[in-house]
MARRO-543527 format. One record per residue (C-alpha): residue number from 0; x, y, z. Coordinates in steps of 0.02 Angstrom, whole numbers, m for minus. Example, Ala and Ser with C-alpha at 12.3 -4.5 7.8 and 13.67 -1.06 7.14 Angstrom:
<sites>
@i=0	east=615	north=m225	up=390
@i=1	east=684	north=m53	up=357
</sites>
This chain:
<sites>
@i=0	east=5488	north=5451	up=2886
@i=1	east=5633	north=5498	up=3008
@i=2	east=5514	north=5533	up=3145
@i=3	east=5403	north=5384	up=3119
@i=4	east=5551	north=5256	up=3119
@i=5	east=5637	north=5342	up=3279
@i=6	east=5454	north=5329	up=3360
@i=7	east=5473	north=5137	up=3320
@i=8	east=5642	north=5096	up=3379
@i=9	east=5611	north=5213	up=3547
@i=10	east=5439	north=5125	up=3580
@i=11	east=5547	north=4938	up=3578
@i=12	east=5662	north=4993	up=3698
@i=13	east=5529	north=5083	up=3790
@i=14	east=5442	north=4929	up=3825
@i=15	east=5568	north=4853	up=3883
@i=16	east=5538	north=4962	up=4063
@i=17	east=5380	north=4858	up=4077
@i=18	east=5490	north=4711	up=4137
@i=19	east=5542	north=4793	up=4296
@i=20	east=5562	north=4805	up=4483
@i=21	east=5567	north=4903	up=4611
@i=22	east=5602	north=4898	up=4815
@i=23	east=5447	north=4840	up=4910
@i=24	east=5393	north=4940	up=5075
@i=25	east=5281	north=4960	up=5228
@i=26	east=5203	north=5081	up=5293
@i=27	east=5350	north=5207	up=5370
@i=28	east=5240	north=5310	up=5453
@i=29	east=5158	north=5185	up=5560
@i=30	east=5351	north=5141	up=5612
@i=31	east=5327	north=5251	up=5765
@i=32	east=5134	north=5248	up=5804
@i=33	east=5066	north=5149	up=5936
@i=34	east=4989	north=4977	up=5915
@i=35	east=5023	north=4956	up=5747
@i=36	east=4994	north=4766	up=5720
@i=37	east=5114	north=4760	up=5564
@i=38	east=5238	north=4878	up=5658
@i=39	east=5370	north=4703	up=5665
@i=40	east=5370	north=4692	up=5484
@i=41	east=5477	north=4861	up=5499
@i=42	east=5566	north=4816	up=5629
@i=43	east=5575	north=4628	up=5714
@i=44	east=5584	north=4701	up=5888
@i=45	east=5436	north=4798	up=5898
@i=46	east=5291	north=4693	up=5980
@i=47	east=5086	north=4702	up=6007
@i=48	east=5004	north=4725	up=6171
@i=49	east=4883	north=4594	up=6122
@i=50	east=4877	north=4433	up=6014
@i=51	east=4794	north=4457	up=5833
@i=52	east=4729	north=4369	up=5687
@i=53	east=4738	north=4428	up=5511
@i=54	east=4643	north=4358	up=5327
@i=55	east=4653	north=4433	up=5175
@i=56	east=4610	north=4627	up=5201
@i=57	east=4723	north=4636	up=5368
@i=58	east=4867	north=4714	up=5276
@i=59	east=4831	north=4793	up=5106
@i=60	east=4989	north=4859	up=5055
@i=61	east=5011	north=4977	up=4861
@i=62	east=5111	north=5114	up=4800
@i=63	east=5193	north=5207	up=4678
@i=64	east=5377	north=5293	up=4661
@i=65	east=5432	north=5410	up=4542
@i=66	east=5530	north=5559	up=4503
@i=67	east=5407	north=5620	up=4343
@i=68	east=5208	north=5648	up=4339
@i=69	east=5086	north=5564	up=4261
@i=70	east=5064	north=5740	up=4193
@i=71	east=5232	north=5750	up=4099
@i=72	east=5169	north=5599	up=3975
@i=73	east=4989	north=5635	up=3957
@i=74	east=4904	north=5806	up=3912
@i=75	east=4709	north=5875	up=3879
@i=76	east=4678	north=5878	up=3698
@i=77	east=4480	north=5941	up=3634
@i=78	east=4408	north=5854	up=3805
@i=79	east=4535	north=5692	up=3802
@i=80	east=4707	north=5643	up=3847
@i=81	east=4829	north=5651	up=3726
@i=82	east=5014	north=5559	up=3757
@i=83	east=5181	north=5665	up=3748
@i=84	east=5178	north=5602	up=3542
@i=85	east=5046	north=5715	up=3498
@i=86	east=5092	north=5815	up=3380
@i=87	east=5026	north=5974	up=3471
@i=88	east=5107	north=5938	up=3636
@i=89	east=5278	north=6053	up=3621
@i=90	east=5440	north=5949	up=3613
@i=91	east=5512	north=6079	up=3713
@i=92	east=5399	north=6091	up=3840
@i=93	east=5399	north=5895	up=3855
@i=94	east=5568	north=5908	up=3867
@i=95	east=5605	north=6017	up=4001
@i=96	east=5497	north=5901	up=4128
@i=97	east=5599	north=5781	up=4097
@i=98	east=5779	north=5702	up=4209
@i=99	east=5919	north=5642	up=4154
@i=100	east=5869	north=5487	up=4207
@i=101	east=5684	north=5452	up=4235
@i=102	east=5613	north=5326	up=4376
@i=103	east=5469	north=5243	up=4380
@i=104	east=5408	north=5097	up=4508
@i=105	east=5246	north=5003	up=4576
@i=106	east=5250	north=4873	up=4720
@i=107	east=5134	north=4787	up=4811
@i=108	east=5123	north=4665	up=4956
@i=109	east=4961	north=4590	up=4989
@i=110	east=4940	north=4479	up=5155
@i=111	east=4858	north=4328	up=5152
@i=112	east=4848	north=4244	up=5306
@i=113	east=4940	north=4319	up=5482
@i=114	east=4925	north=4288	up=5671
@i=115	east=5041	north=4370	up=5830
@i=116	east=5044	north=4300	up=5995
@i=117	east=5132	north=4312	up=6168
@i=118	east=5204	north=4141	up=6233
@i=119	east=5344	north=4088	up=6365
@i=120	east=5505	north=4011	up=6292
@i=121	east=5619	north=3967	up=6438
@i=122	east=5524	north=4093	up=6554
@i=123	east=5543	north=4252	up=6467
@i=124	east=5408	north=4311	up=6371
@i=125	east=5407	north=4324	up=6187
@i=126	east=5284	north=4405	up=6024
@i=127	east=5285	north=4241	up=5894
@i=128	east=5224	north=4287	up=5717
@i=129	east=5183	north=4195	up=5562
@i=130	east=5129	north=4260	up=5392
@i=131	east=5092	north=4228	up=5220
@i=132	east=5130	north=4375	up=5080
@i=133	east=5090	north=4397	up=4904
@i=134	east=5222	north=4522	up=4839
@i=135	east=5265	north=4609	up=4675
@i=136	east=5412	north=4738	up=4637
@i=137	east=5400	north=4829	up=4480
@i=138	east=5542	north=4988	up=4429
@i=139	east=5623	north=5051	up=4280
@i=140	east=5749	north=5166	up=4230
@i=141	east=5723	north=5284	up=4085
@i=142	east=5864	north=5398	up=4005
@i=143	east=5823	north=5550	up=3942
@i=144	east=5900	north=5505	up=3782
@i=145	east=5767	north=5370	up=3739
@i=146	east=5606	north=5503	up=3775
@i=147	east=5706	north=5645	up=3676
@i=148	east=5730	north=5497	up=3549
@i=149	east=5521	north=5456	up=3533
@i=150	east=5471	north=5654	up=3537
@i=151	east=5580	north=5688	up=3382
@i=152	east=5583	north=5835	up=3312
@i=153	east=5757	north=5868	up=3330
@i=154	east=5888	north=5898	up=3212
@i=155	east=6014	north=5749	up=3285
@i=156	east=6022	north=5598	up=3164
@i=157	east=6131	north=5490	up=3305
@i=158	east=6027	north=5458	up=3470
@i=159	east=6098	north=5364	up=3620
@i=160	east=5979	north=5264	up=3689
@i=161	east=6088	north=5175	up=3832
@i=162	east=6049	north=5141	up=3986
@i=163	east=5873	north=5068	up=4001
@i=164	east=5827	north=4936	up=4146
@i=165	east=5674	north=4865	up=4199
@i=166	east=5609	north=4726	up=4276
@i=167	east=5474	north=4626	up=4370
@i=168	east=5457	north=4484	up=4502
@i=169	east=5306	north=4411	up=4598
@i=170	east=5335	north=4286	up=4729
@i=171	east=5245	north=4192	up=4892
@i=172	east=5315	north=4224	up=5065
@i=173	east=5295	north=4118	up=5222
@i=174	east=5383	north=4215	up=5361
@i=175	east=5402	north=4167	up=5549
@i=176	east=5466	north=4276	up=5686
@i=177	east=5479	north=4307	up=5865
@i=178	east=5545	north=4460	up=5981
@i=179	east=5606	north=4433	up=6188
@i=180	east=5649	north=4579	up=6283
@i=181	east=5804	north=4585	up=6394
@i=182	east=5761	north=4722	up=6517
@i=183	east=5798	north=4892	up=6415
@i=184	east=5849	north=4787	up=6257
@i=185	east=5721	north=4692	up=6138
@i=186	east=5790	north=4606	up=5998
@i=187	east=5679	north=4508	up=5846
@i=188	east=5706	north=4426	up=5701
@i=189	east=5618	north=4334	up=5564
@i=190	east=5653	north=4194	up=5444
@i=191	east=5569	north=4187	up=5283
@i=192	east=5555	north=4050	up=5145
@i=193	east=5515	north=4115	up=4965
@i=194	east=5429	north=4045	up=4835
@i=195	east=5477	north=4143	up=4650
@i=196	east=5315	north=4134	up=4520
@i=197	east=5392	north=4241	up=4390
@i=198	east=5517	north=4366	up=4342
@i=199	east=5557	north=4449	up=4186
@i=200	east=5740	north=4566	up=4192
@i=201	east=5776	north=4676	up=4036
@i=202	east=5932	north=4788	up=4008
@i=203	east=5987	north=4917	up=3865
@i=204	east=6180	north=4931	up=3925
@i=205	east=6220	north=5006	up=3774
@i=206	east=6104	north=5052	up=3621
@i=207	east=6142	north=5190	up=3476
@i=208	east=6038	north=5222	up=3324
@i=209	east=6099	north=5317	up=3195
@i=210	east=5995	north=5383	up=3023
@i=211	east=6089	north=5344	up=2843
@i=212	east=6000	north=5394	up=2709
@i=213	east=5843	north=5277	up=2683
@i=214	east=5909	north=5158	up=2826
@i=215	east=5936	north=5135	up=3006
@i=216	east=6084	north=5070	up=3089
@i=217	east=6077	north=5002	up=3267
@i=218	east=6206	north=4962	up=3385
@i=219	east=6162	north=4865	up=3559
@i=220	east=6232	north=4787	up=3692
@i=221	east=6086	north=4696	up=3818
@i=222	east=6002	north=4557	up=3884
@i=223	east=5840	north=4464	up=3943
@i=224	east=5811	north=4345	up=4049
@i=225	east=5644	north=4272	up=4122
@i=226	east=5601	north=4133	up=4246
@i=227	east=5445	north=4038	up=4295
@i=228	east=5322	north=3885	up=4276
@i=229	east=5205	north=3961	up=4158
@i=230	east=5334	north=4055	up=4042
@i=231	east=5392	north=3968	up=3882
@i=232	east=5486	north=4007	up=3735
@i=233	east=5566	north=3949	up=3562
@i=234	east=5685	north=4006	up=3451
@i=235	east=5706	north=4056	up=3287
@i=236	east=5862	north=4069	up=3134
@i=237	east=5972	north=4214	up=3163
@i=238	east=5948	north=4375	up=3066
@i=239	east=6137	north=4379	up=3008
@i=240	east=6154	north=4206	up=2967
@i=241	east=6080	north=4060	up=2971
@i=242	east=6209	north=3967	up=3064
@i=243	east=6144	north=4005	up=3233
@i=244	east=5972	north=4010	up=3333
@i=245	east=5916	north=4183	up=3426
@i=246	east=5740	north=4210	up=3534
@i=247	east=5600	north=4226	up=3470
@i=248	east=5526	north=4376	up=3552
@i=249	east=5332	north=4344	up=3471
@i=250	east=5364	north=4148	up=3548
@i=251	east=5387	north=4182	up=3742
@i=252	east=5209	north=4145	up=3824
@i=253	east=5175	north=4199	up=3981
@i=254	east=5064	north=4128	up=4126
@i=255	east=5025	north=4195	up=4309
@i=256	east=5043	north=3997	up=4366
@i=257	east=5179	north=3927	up=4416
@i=258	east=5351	north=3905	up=4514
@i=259	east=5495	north=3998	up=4436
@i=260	east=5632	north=3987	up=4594
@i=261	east=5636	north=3968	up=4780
@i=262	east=5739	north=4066	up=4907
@i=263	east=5753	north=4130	up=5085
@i=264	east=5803	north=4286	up=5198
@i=265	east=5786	north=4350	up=5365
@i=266	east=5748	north=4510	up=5454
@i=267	east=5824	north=4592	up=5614
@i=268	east=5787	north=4711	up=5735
@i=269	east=5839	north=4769	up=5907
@i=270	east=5763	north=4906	up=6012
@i=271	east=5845	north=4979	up=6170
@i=272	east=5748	north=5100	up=6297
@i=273	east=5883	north=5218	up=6354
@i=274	east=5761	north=5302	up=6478
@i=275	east=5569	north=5327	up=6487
@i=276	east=5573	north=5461	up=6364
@i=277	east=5700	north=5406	up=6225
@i=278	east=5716	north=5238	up=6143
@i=279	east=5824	north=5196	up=5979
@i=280	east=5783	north=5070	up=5845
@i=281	east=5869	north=4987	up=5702
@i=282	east=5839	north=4848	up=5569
@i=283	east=5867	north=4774	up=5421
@i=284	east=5741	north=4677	up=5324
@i=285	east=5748	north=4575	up=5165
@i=286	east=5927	north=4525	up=5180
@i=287	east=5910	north=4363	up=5072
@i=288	east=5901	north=4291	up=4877
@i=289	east=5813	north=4195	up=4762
@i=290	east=5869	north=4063	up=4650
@i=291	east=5780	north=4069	up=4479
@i=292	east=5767	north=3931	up=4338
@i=293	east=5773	north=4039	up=4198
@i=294	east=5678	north=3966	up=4041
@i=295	east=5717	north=4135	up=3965
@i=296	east=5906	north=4180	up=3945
@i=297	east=5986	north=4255	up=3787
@i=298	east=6097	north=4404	up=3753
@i=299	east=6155	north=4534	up=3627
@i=300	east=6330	north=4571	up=3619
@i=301	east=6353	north=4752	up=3508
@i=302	east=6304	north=4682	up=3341
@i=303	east=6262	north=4813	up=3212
@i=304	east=6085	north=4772	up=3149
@i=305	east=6019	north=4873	up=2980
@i=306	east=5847	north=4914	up=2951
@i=307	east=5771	north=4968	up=2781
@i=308	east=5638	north=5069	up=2781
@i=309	east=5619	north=5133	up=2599
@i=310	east=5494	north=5016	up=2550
@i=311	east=5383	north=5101	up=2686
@i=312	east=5234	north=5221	up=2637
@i=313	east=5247	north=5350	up=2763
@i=314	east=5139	north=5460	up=2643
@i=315	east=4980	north=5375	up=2625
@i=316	east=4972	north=5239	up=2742
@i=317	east=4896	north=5272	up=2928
@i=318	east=5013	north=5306	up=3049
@i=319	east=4955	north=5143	up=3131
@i=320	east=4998	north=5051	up=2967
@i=321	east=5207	north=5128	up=2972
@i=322	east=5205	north=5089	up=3146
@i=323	east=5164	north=4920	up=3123
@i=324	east=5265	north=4894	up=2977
@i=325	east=5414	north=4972	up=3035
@i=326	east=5388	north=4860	up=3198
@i=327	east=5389	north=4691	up=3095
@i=328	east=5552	north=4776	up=3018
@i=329	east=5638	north=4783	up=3174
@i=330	east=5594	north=4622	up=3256
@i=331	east=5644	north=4539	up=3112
@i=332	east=5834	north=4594	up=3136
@i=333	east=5851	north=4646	up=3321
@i=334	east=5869	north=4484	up=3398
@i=335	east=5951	north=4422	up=3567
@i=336	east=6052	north=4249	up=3588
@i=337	east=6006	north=4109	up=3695
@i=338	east=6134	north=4100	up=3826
@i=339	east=6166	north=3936	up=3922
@i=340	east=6174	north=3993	up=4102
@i=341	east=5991	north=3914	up=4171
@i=342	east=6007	north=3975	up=4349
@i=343	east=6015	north=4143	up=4428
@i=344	east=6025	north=4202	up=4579
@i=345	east=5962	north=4366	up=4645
@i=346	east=5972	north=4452	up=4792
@i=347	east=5831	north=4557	up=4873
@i=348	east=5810	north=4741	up=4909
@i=349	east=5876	north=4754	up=5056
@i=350	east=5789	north=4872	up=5170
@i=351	east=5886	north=4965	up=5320
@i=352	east=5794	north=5076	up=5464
@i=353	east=5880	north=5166	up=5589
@i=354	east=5761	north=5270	up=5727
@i=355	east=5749	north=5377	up=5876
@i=356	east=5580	north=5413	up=5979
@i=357	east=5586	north=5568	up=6094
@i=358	east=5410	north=5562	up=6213
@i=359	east=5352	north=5764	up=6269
@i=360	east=5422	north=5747	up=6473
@i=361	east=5244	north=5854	up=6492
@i=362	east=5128	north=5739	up=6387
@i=363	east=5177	north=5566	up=6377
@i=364	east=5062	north=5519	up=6247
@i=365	east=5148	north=5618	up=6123
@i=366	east=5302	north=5581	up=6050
@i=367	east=5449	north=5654	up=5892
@i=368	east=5499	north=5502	up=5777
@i=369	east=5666	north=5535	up=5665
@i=370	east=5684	north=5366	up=5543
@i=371	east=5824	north=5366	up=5413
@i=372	east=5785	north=5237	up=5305
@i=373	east=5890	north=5146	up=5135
@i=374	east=5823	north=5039	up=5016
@i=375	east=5931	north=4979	up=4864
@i=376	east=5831	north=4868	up=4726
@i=377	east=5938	north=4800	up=4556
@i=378	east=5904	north=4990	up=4464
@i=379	east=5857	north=5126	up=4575
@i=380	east=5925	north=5157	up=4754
@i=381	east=5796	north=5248	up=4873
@i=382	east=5848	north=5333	up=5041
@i=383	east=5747	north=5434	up=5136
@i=384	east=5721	north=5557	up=5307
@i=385	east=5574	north=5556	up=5409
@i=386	east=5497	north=5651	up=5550
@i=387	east=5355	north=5612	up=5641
@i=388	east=5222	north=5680	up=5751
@i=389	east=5140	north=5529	up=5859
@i=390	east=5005	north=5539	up=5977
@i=391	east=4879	north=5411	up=6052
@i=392	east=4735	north=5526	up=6163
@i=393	east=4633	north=5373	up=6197
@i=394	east=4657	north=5195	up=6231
@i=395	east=4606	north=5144	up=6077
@i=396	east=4657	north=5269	up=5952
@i=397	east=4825	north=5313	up=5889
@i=398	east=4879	north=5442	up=5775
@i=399	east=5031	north=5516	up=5680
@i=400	east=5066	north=5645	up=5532
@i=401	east=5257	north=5625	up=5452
@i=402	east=5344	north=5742	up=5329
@i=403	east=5494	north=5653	up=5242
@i=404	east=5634	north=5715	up=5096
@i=405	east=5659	north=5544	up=4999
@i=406	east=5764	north=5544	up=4818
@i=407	east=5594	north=5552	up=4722
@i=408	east=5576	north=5743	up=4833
@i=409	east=5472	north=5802	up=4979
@i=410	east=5310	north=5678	up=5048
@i=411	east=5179	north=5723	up=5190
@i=412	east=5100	north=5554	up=5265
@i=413	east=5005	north=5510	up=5408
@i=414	east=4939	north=5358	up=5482
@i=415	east=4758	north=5345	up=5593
@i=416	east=4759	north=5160	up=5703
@i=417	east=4605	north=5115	up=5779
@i=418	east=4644	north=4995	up=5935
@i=419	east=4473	north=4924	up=6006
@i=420	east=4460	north=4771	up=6126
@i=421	east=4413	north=4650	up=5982
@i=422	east=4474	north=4698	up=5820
@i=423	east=4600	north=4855	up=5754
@i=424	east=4596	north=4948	up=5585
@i=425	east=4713	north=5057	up=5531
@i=426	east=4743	north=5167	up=5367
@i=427	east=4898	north=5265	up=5338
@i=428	east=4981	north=5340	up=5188
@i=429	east=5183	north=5396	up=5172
@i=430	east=5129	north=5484	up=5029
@i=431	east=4984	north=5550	up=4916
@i=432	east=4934	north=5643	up=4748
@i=433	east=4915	north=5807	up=4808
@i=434	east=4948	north=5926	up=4648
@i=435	east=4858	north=5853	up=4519
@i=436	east=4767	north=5951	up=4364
@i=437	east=4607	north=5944	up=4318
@i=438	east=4618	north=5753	up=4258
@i=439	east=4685	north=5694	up=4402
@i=440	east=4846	north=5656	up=4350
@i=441	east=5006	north=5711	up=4448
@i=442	east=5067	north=5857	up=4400
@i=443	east=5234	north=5818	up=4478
@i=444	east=5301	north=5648	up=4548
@i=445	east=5182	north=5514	up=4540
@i=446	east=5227	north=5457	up=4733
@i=447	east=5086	north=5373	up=4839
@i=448	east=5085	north=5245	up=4959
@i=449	east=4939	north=5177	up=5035
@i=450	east=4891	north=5024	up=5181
@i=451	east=4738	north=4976	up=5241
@i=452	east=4689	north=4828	up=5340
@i=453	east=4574	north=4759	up=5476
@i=454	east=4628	north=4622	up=5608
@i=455	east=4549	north=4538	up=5728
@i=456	east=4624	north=4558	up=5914
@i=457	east=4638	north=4400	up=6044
@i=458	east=4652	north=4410	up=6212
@i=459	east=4740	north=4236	up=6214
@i=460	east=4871	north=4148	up=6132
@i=461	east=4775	north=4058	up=5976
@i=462	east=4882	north=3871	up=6004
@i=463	east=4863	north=3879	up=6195
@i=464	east=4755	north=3745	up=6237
@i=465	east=4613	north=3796	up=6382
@i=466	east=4620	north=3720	up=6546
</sites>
């Protein structure tokens, strides 16, 4: 009965992770390669030789960060995949995978519509861009406590489950942008308007369950908050007293439709040449908020809820039965408090790039990237160092191959750009699967990063009206 109720109470603040985010990126390794047509979105003062168009496959952007495996939580069991709660997967072994805190993150920025072109603004040339992005951050943070908590096993009655965060956001962004060199200096910016769908935030500041006799007791500090036009939500009487309202967790409803907030931020860049063989780089991108209407707001502030569980037939009843019991048990006293505060407002992850390009004097057509690069979202805080490799041996082919140490460990990445005279493709990677067992899971962290995308090239500005 102990284990079944601590697998219970660990699997509610579990999912809480799935509300989550996590910093959203482009390709690094393309950051030095030439004739990358998405090379501004890294940095505002990098420009095209030619003018492009772009639809919805010209900039296909996906990955994943983390600093555990898939491997760590699922394991082959008689030809299928069992989860770390099997009771044949050791709770040592599990163990020893594991962090003391464990991060896990998915984002994704899908273009939609994009064009670059060169045009004269007071007689100096300058690279205009516009585009239209669909993005999503997803992260969470995951204590050690809470996954010793689920195995079990253990001879603790009192498990602290603090410290779990999580959330998600999905929004529309219409960016515009434009670079102008000044002899050895380029500098480039873009504005961007935002559009919030959703976002869900979660967060376990404080949670302790302790085992007394035929009874849990828990103890938790948190809150929840949610914003956008197709999320509702009611309330129902408090499970202490009757004298006050608290969410309804079974009542929120949830649709991919609608307008949640609305915010802005801008990106800069500046490039100088120092000579023909060295030029230095730096920019910082996403430096901006969002305002959300939250329809979901509530609160719990350390109240001591008790849950029963001797009326529970652990013996004879399936394990999906106790599970399911023991979850009705728990909703029905942990509860959070609608708060009044309707607006938010949240900043983004700020991105930050700092590089240095260093061309072979003997072969110009090769160059050494270094890139430092930061990136702090609302949980997790990602930094990394990359080197690069960069060649272009034809006209219309560019290549490079990076190795990087980033806080989830080591990543190999390379990027191959194909530059013809009417369209470029490119597909690049800052990071793949490549130890993974016989399932195909990551054996250690689940890092990949992949970007694809085809583009049509111009060789005229798109608004310039023939003579």
């Amino acid at each position: 009965m102990k284990n079944s109720i601590k697998i219970i109470l660990a699997s509610f603040a579990f999912l809480t992770t799935v509300y989550s985010e996590c910093p959203a990126q482009d390709l690094q390794s393309g950051y030095f390669i030439d004739n990358y047509s998405y090379a501004y979105r890294l940095n505002p003062a990098f420009t095209n030789k030619k003018n492009f168009i772009g639809g919805v496959l010209s900039n296909v952007n996906a990955g994943t960060n983390s600093n555990v495996g898939l491997s760590t939580f699922f394991y082959p069991r008689d030809g299928k995949l069992a989860t770390f709660m099997h009771p044949s997967v050791d709770r040592d072994e599990f163990l020893s995978k594991l962090h003391k805190n464990n991060k896990i993150g998915v984002n994704v920025n899908y273009n939609l519509a994009s064009v670059g072109y060169w045009t004269k603004i007071r007689d100096r040339d300058v690279f205009q861009t516009f585009d239209i992005s669909l993005r999503n951050n997803t992260s969470a943070k995951i204590p050690y406590g809470l996954l010793d908590f689920m195995k079990g096993g253990g001879e603790s009655f009192v498990y602290d489950l603090s410290h779990v965060y999580g959330y998600t956001r999905t929004f529309l962004e219409f960016t515009s942008g434009g670079a102008v060199k000044f002899d050895k200096l380029t500098l480039g910016a873009r504005a961007k308007f935002i559009l919030g769908n959703n976002k869900i935030n979660m967060k376990v500041h404080h949670m302790v369950a302790e085992l007394n006799g035929l009874s849990w007791s828990v103890q938790s500090y948190g809150s929840i908050t949610g914003a956008g036009g197709g999320i509702h939500n009611k309330t129902k009487k408090g499970a202490l007293s009757d004298e006050y309202d608290a969410l309804d967790l079974d009542g929120i409803k949830w649709s991919p439709l609608g307008l949640g907030g609305v915010g802005g931020a801008v990106d800069l860049g500046v490039k100088y040449e120092i000579n023909d063989y060295i030029n230095v780089s730096a920019s910082v991108i996403d430096l901006g908020f969002i305002v959300w209407r939250n329809k979901v707001n509530a609160i719990n502030l350390g109240e001591t809820y008790i849950i029963q569980i001797d009326d529970i037939d652990s013996e004879t009843g399936s394990i999906y039965s106790v599970v399911n019991n023991v979850i009705n048990k728990f909703k029905s006293v942990y509860e959070f408090i609608p708060g009044k505060k309707n607006f938010t407002t949240q900043s983004l992850s700020i991105n930050a790039n700092i590089g240095a390009e260093f061309k072979l004097p003997f072969y110009k057509k090769m160059s050494i990237g270094i890139l430092g690069s930061t990136r702090n979202s609302h949980i997790n805080r990602y930094s990394e160092i990359r080197m690069s490799l960069n060649t272009s041996p034809l006209k219309w082919l560019s290549l490079s191959l990076t190795g990087a140490y980033t806080s989830f460990g080591w990543e190999v990445g390379g990027m191959v750009n194909v530059y013809a005279k009417k369209f470029s493709a490119y597909l690049g990677t800052d990071s793949y699967y490549f130890n993974m067992n016989s399932q195909f899971l990551p054996i250690h962290e689940a890092n990949a990063h992949v970007v694809f995308g085809v583009n049509y090239l111009l060789t005229r500005n798109p608004f310039k009206r023939r003579r």
